[in-house]
C-alpha positions in Angstrom: 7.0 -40.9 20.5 9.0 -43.2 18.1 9.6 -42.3 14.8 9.6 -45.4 12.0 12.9 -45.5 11.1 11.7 -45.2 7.1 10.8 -41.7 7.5 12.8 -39.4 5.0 15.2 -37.7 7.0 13.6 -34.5 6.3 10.8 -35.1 8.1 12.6 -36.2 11.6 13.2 -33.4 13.3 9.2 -32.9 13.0 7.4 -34.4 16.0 3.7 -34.6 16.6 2.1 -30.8 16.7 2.5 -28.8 20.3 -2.0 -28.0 19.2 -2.5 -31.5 19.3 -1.0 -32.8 22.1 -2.3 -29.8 24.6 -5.9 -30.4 23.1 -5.3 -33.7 23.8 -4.3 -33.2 27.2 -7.4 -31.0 27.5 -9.4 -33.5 26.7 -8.0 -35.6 29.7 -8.3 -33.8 32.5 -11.8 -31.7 31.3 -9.8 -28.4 30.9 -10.8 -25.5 29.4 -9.2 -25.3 26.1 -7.5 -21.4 26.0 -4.6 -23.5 24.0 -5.6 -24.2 20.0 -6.5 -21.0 18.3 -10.4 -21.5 17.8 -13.7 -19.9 18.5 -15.8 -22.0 20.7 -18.8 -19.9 19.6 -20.7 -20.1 16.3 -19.7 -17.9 13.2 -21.7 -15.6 11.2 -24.7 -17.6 10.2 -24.6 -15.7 7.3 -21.8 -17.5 5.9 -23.1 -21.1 6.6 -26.4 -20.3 5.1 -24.8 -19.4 1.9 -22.8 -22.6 1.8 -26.1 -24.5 2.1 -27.3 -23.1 -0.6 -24.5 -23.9 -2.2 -24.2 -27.3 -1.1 -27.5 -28.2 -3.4 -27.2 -25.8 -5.9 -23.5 -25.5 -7.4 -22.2 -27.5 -10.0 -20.3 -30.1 -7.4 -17.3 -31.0 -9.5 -13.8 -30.4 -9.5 -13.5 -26.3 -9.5 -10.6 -24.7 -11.7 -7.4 -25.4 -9.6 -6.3 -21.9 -8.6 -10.1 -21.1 -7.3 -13.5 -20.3 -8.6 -14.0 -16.9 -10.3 -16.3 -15.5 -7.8 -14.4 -16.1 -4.9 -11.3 -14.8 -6.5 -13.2 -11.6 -7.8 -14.6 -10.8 -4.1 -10.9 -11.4 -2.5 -9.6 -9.1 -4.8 -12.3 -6.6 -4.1 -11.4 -7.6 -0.2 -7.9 -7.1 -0.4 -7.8 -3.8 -2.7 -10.4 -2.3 0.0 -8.1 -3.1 3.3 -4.3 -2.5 1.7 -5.2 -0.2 -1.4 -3.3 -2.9 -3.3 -5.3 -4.3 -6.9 -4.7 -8.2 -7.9 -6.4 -9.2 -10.8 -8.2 -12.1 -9.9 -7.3 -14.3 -12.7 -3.2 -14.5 -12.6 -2.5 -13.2 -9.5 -5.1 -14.9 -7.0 -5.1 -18.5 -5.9 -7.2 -19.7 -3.7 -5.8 -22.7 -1.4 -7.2 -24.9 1.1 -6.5 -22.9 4.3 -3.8 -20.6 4.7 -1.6 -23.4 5.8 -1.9 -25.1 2.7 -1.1 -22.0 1.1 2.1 -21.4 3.4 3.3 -24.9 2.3 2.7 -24.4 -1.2 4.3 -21.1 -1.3 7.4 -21.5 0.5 8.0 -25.4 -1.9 7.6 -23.3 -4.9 10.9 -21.2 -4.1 13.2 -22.7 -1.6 15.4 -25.6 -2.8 17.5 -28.2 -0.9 20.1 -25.9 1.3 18.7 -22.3 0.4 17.9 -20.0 3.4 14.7 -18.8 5.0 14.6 -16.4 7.1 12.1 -16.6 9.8 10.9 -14.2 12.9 10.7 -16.4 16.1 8.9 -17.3 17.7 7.3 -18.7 14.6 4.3 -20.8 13.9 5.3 -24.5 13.5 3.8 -24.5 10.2 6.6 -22.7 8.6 9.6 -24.9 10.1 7.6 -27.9 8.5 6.8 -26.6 4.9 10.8 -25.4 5.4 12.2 -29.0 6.0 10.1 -30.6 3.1 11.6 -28.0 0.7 14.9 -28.9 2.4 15.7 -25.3 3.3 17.6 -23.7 6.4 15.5 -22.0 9.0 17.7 -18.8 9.9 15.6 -17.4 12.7 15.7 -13.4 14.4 14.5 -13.5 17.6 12.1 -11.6 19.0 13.1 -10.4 22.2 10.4 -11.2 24.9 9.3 -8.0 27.1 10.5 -9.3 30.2 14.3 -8.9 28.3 16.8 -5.8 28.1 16.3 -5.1 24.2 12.2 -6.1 25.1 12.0 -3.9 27.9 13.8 -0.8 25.5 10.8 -2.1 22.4 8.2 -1.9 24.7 7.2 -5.4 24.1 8.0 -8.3 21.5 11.1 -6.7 20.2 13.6 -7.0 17.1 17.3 -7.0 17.4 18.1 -5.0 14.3 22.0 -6.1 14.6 20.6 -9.6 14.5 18.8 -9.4 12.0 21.6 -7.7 9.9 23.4 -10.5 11.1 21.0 -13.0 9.7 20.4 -10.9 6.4 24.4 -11.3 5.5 25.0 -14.8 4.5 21.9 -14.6 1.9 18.1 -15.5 2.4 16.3 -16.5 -0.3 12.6 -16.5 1.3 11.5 -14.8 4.4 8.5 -15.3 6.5 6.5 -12.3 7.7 3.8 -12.8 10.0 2.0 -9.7 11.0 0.0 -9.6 13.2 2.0 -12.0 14.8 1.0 -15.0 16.3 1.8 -16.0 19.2 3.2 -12.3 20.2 -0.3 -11.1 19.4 2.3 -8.2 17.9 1.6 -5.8 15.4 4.5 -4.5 13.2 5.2 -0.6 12.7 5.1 1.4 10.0 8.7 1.9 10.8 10.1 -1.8 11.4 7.7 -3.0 8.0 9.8 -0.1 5.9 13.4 -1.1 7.5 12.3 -5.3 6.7 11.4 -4.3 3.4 14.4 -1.8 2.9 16.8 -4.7 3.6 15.1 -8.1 2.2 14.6 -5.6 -1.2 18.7 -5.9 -1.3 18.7 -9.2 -1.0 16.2 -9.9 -3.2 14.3 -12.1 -1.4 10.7 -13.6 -1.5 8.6 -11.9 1.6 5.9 -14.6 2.3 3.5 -12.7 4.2 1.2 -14.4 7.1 -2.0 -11.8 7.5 -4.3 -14.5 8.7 -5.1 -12.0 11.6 -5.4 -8.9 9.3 -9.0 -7.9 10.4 -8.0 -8.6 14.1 -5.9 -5.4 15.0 -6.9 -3.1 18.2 -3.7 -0.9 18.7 -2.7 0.9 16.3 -6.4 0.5 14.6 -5.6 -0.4 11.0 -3.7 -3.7 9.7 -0.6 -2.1 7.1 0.2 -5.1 4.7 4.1 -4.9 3.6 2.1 -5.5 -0.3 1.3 -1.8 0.3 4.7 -0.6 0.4 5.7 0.1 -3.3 9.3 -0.8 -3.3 8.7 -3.9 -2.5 5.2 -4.9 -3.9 6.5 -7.3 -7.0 8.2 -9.9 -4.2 5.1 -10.3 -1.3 3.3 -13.3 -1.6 0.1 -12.1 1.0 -1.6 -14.9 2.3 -4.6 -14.9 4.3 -8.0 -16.5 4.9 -11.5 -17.2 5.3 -11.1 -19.3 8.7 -9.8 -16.7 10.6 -11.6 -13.8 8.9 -15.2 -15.3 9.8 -14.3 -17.6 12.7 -14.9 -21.2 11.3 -11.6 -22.8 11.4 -13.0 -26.2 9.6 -13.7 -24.0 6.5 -10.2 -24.3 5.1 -10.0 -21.9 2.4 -7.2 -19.6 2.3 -6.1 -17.6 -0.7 -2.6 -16.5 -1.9 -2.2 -12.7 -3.6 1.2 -12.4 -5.8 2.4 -11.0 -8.7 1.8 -12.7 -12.1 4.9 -14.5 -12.4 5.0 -15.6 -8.6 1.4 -16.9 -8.9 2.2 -19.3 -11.2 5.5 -21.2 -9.5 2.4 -21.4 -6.1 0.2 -22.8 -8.5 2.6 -25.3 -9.7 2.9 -26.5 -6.4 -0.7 -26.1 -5.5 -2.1 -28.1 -8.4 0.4 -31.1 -7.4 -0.9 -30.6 -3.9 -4.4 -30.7 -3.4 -5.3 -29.2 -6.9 -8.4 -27.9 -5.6 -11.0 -26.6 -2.8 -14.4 -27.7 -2.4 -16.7 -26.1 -4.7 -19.7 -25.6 -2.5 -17.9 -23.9 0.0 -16.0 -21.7 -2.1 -19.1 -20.4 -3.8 -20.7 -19.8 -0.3 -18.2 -17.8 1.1 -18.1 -15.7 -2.4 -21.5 -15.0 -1.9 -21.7 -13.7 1.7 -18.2 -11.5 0.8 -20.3 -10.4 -2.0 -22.8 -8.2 0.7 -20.1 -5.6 1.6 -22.2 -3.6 3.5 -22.4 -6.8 5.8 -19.2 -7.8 5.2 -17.7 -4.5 7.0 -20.1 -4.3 9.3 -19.5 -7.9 10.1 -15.8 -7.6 10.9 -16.6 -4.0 12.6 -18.9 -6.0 15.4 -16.2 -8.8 15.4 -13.2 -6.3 16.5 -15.1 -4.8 19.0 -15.9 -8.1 20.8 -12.7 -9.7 20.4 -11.1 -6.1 22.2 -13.3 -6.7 24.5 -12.5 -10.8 25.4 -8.9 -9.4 25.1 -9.2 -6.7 27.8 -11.2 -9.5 30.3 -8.9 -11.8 29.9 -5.6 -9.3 30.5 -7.7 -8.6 33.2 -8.1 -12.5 34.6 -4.2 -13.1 34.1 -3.0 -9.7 35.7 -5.0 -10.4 38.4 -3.6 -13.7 39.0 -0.3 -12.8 39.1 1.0 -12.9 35.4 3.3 -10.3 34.0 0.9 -9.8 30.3 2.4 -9.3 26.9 0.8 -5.9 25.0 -1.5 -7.7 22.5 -2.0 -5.4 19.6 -3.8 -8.2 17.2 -4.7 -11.5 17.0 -7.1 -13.4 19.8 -3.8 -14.3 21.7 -1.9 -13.2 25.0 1.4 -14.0 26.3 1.8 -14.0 29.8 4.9 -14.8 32.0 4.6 -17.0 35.1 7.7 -16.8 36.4 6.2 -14.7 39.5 4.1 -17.6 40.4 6.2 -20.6 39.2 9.8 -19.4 39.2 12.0 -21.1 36.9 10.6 -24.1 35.4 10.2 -24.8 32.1 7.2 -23.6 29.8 6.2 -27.5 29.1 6.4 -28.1 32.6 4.4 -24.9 33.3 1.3 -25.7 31.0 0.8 -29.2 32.3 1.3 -28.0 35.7 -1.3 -25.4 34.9 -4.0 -27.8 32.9 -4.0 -30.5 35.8 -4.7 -28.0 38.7 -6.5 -25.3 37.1 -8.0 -27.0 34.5 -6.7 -24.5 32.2 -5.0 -25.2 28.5 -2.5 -23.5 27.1 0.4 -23.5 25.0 4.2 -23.4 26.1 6.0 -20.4 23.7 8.9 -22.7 23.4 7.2 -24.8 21.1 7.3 -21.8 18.6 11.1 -22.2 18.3 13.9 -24.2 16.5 15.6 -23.7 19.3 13.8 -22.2 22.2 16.4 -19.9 24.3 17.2 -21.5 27.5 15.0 -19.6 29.9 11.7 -18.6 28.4 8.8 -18.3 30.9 5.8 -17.6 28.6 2.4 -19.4 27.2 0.1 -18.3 25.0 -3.8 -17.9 26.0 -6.5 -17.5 23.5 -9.3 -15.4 24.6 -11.4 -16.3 21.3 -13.7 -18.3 23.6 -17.3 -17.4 24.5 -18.3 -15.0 27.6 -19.3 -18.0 30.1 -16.0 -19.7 28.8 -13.9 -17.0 29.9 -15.7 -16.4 33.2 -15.3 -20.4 34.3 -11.4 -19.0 33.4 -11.4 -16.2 35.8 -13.3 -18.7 38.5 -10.6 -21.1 37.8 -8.0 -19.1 38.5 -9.3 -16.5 41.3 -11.7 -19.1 42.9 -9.6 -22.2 42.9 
């Protein structure tokens, strides 16, 4: 695809998205979609219901720019529930349209032209794209895929804590956390949470932190956010959202939790951004969050399911001759074909795949500023519906 020549130079090393393109391809040749992160089953009904209401019953005008007061009041309830951590919802709580929003916003209100940001890859593309409006340096720590030395030691996705060191050294004034981790479906330790922390602390560096997945954890059971560890509590930005949490991606509301005087530089941005979310929707989801004892018992059911997809699905790939990734979180797996395809690239892979299995997915290299050179992994989503998964496991046992 050619790019107009007018384009501000910061935006040319950013091509169209991998999610598009694959769904696109989808599309063509009638795959099944296991590619673009979404739920092809309805949410909690719960949830639209209230937006309804809302729909013909809220005020319908601009709300206040960092969020309306309910919303912000039941997120902070949310958040000091899950992480023990209190934000008061009027100076430390923004809500955003969708975490990605919230990403971009965040990472523009403190990165200038040439600073560093340290990212773990592979990364969401998200972050490289916020990074090169703000004209920042990506400065990326690998990590190591299972199939590798330093993976095979981890027991899975795996940091190279020389590297990152290494990548520490020269300075970084923002780093991106994603936990759990998408695509690795990886769940940080205790352990490698305290040593990040320990060392970005030094450095006094902004930790943005990606929990999008936070209610999606199997092994270990419980989602730690790096806000809960003291030390370093006054330079998290937590980010999560309400598309992920209840399973409608189209909602678009995310929220941002900081302290008081980071709140304000996201805001800054925020307002000069979108300035504000839908009203309506806002209200709705305040409103179902505002039933805890369906709230909890909503995201109880919803864990139990997904560990259940997770477990067919490992299942499926194994069985077809894929070397799986351990998915501790998220509604992703990594698998390596290199059994079944030797060594061809993951692009090459995933289109292979789609036209004679009619199965999407998306290549891992596509998570990288510069994927390695060999790198034999794709990432499946198994948030898909019972009958969706089992044309899956047709597809690729009974070709």
């Amino acid at each position: 695809m050619q790019i107009s020549n007018k384009i501000a130079q910061r935006w040319n090393s950013i091509g169209k998205s991998i999610f598009s393109e694959m769904t696109s391809l989808a599309k063509l040749h009638n795959a099944i979609n296991l590619g673009q992160g979404f739920p092809d089953f309805y949410g909690p009904s719960k949830v639209i219901e209230s937006i309804s209401k809302q729909v013909l019953t809220c005020h319908n005008q601009y709300s206040p720019s960092h969020g309306e007061a309910q919303l912000r009041t039941e997120v902070s309830f949310f958040v000091e529930k899950t992480t023990g951590v209190i934000y008061d919802p009027e100076n430390e709580i923004t809500i955003t349209n969708g975490a990605t929003e919230a990403i971009f916003s965040a990472i523009n209100a403190f990165v200038n032209p040439g600073d560093k940001v340290l990212v773990f890859e592979p990364a969401f593309d998200s972050y490289y794209q916020a990074i090169a409006n703000a004209g920042g340096q990506v400065v990326p720590v690998k990590l190591h895929a299972p199939d590798t030395p330093i993976g095979v030691r981890g027991g899975g996705w795996t940091i190279d804590w020389s590297e990152f060191d290494a990548a520490c050294a020269g300075g970084i004034q923002l780093a991106i956390f994603n936990s759990p981790h998408n695509p690795t479906g990886k769940v940080f330790s205790e352990e490698e949470l305290d040593r990040i922390a320990t060392k970005l602390l030094k450095k006094n560096a902004i930790i943005l932190c990606d929990e999008v997945y936070e209610n999606l954890v199997y092994e270990p059971s419980n989602h730690i956010s790096m806000c809960s560890i003291p030390k370093i509590q006054h330079l998290v930005v937590r980010i999560s959202s309400a598309a992920k949490t209840f399973g409608f991606t189209s909602l678009k509301i995310g929220w941002v939790c900081a302290p008081h005087n980071l709140t304000e530089a996201i805001r800054i941005v925020h307002q000069a951004t979108v300035f504000c979310s839908s009203a309506f929707i806002q209200l709705g989801i305040a409103e179902a969050m505002s039933d805890h004892k369906w709230l909890y018992g909503y995201l109880k059911e919803q864990k139990e399911q997904y560990f259940i997809k997770r477990n067919f699905l490992k299942s499926i790939l194994e069985r077809a001759g894929y070397i799986v990734g351990n998915t501790q979180g998220t509604f992703f797996i990594t698998a390596n074909y290199e059994n079944l395809a030797g060594d061809i690239s993951d692009l090459t892979y995933a289109k292979q795949l789609m036209e004679t299995n009619r199965i999407a997915t998306i290549p891992l290299s596509s998570f990288y500023k510069q994927p390695p050179k060999s790198l034999p992994w794709i990432r499946f989503a198994f948030c898909k519906k019972e009958e969706t998964l089992r044309a899956v496991a047709d597809l690729f046992l009974n070709p």
